[in-house]
Z-matrix of the N, CA and C atoms (Angstrom, degrees):
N
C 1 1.450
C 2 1.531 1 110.84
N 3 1.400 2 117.24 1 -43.45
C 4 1.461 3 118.74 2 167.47
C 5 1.262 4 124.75 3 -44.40
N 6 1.368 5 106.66 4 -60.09
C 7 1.788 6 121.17 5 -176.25
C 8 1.703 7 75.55 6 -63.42
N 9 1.108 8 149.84 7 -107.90
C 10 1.409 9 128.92 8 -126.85
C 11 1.457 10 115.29 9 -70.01
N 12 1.255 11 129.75 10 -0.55
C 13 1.390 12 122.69 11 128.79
C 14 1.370 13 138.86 12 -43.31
N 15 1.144 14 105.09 13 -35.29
C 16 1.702 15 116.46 14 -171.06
C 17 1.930 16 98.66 15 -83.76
N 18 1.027 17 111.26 16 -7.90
C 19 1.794 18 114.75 17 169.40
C 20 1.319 19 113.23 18 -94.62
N 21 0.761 20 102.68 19 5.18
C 22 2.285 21 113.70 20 -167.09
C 23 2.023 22 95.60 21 -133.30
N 24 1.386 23 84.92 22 86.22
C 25 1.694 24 102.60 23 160.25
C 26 1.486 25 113.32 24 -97.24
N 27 1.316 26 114.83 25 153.13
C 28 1.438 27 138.05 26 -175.97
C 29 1.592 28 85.64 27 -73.33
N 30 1.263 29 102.95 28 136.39
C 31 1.931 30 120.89 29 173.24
C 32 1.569 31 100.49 30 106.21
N 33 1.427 32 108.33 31 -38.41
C 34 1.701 33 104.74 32 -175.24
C 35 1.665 34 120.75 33 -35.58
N 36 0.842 35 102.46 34 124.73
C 37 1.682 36 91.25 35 152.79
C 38 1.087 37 133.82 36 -117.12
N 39 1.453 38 113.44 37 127.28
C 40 1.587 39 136.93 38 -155.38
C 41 1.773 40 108.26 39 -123.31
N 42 1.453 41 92.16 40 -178.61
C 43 1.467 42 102.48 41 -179.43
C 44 1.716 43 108.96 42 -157.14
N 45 1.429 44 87.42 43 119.50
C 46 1.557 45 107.88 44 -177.88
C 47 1.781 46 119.82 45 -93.25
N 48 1.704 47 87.49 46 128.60
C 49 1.369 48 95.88 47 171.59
C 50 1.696 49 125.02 48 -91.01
N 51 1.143 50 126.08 49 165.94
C 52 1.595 51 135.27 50 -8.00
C 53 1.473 52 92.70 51 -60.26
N 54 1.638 53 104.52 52 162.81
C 55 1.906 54 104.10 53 -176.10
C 56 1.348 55 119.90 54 123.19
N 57 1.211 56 108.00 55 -59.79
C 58 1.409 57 111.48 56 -145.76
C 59 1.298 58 118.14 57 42.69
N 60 1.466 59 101.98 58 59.55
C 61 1.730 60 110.05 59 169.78
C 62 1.373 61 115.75 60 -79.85
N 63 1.276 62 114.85 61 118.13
C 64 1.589 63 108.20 62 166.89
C 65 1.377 64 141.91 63 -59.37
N 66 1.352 65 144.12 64 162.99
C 67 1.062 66 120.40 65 166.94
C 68 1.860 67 115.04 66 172.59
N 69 1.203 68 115.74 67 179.24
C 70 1.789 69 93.65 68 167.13
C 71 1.449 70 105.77 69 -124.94
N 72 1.250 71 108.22 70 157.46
C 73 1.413 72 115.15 71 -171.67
C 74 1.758 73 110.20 72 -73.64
N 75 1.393 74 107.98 73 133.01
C 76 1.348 75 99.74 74 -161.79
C 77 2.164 76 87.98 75 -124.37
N 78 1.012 77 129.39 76 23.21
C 79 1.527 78 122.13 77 -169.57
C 80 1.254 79 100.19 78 -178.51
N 81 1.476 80 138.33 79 131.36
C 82 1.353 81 137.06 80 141.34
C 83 1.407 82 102.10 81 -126.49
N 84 1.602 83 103.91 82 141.39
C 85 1.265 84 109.34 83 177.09
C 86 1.376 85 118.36 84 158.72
N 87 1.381 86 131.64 85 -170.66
C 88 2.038 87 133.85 86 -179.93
C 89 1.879 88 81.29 87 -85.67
N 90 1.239 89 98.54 88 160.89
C 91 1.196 90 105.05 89 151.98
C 92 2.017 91 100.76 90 -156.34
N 93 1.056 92 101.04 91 78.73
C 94 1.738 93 100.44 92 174.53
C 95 1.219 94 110.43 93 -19.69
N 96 1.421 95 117.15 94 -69.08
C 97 1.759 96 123.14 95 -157.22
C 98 1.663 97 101.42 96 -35.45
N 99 1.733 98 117.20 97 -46.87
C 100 1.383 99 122.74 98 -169.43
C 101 1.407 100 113.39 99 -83.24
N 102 1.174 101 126.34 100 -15.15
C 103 1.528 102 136.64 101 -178.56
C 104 1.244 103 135.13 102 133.79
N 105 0.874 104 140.43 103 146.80
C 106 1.626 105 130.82 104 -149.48
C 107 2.118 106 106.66 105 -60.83
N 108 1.021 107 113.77 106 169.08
C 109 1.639 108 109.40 107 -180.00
C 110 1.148 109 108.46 108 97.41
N 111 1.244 110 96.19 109 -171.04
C 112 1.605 111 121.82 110 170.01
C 113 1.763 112 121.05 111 -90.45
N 114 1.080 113 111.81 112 151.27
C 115 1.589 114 136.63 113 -162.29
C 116 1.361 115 132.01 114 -129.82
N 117 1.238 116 149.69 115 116.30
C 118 1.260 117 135.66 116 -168.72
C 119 1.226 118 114.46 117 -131.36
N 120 1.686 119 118.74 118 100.74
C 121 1.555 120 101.89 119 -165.77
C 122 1.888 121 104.87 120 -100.51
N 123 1.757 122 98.43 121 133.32
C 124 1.246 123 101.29 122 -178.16
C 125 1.617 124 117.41 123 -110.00
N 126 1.581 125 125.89 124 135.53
C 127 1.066 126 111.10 125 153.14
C 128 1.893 127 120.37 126 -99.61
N 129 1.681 128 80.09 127 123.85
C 130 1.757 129 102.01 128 159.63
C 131 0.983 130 147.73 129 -69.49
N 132 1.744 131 124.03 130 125.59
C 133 1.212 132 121.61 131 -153.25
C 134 1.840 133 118.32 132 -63.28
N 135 0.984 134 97.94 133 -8.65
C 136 2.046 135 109.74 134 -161.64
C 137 2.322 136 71.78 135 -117.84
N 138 1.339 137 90.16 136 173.32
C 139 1.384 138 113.23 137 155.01
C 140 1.228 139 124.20 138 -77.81
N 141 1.180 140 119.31 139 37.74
C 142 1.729 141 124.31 140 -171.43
C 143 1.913 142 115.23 141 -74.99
N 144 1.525 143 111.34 142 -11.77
C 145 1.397 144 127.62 143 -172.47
C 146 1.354 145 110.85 144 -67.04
N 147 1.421 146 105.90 145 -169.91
C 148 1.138 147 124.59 146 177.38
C 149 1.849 148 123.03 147 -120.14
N 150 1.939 149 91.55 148 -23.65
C 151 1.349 150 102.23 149 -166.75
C 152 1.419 151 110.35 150 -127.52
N 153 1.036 152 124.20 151 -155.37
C 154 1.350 153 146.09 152 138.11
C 155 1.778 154 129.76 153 -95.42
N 156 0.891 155 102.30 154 -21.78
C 157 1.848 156 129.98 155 168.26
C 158 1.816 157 97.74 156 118.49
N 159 0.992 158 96.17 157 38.66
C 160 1.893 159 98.21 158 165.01
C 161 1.135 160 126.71 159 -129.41
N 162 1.489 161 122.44 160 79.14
C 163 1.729 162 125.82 161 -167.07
C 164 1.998 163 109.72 162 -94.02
N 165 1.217 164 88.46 163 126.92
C 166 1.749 165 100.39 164 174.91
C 167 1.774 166 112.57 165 62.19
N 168 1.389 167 91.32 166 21.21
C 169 1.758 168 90.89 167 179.10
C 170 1.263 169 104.09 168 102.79
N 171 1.471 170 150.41 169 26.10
C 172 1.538 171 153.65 170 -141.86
C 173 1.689 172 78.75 171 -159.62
N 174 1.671 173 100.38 172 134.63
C 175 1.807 174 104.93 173 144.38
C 176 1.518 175 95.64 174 -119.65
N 177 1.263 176 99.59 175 126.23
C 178 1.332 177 116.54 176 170.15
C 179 1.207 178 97.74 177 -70.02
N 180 1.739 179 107.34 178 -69.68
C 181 1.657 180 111.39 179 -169.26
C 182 1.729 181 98.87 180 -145.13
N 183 1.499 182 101.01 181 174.20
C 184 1.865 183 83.47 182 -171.10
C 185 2.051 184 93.43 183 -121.34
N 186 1.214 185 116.37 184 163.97
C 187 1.174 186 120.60 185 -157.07
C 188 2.036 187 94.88 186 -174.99
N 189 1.167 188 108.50 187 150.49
C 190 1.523 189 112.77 188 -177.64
C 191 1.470 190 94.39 189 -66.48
N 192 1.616 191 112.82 190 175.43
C 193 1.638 192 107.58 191 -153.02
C 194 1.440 193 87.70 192 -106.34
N 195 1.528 194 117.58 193 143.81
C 196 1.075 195 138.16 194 -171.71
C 197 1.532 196 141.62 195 69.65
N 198 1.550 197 87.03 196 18.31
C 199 1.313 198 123.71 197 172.08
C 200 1.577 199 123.10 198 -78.75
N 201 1.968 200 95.44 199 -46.15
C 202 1.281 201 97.85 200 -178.18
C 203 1.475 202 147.03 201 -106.64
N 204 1.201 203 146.84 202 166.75
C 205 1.585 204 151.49 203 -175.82
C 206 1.083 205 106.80 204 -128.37
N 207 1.244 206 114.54 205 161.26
C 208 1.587 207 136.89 206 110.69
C 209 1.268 208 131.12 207 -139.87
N 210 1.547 209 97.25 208 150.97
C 211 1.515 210 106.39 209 -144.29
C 212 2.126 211 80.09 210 -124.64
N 213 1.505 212 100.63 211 -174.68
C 214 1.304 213 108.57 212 161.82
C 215 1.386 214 116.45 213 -94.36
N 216 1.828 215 125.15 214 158.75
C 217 1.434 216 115.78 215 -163.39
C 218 1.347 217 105.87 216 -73.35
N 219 1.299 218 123.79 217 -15.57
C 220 1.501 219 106.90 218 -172.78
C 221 1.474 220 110.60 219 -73.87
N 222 1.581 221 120.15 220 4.39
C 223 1.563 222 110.60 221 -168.24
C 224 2.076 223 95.22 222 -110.16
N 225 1.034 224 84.57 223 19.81
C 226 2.113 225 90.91 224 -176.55
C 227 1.556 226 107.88 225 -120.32
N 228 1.190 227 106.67 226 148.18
C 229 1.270 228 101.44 227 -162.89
C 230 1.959 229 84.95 228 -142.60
N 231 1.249 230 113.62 229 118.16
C 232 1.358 231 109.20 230 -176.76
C 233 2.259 232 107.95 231 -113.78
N 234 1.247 233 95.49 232 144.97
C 235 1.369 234 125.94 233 -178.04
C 236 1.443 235 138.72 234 -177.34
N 237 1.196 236 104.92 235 -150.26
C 238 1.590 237 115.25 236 145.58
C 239 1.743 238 128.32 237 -69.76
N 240 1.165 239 90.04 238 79.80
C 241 1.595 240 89.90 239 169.46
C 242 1.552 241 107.99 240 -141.41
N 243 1.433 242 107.74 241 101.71
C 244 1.568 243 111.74 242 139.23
C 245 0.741 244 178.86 243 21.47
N 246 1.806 245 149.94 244 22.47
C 247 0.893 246 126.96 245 -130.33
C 248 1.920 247 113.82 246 -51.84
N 249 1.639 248 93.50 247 147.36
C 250 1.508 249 95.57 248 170.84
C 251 1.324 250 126.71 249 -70.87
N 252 1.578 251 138.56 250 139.84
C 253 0.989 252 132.07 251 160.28
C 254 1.429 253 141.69 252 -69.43
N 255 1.650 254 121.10 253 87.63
C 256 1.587 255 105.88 254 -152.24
C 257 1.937 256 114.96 255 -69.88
N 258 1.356 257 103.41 256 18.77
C 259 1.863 258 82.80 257 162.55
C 260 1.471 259 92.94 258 -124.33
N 261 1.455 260 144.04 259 26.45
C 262 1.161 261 135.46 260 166.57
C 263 1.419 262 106.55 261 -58.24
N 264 0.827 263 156.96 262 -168.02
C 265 1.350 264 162.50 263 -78.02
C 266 1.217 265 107.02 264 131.83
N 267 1.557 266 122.29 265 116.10
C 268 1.670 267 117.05 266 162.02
C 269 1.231 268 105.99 267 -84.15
N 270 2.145 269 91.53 268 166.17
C 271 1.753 270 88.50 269 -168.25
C 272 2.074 271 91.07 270 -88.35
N 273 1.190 272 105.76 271 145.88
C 274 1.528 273 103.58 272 167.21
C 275 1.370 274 111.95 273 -84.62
């Protein structure tokens, strides 16, 4: 869990499953209060969250409200990703 922490830097932008929600990584790190391990708090480009980046009285990180998560690292997947364009057009 460590070593795939150490690939997930703050600024990245990644995409979390289930979803393929976009977003950039805004937190890596333990955070006890949420459960023992590692943590990755992301803000999302859409309102897809839960927070603002403040869980149980903790700001991890701050982000407009309902923007943000954290999930565990195995559910982030960091690269090239984009924000999406919402009047793009899918291809049919």
């Amino acid at each position: 869990m460590e070593e795939l922490c150490s690939k997930i830097k703050v600024g990245d932008r990644c995409e979390v499953e289930p979803g393929a929600k976009r977003g950039t990584v805004k937190f890596v790190g333990r955070a006890e209060a949420l459960g023992r391990g590692f943590w990755v708090g992301v803000q999302y480009d859409e309102p897809l969250g839960k927070h603002d980046g403040m869980v149980k009285g903790i700001r991890f990180f701050e982000c407009p409200q309902g923007h943000g998560a954290i999930v565990r690292p195995e559910k982030v997947k960091v690269g090239d990703y984009p924000e999406r364009d919402p009047f793009e057009e899918e291809e049919i």
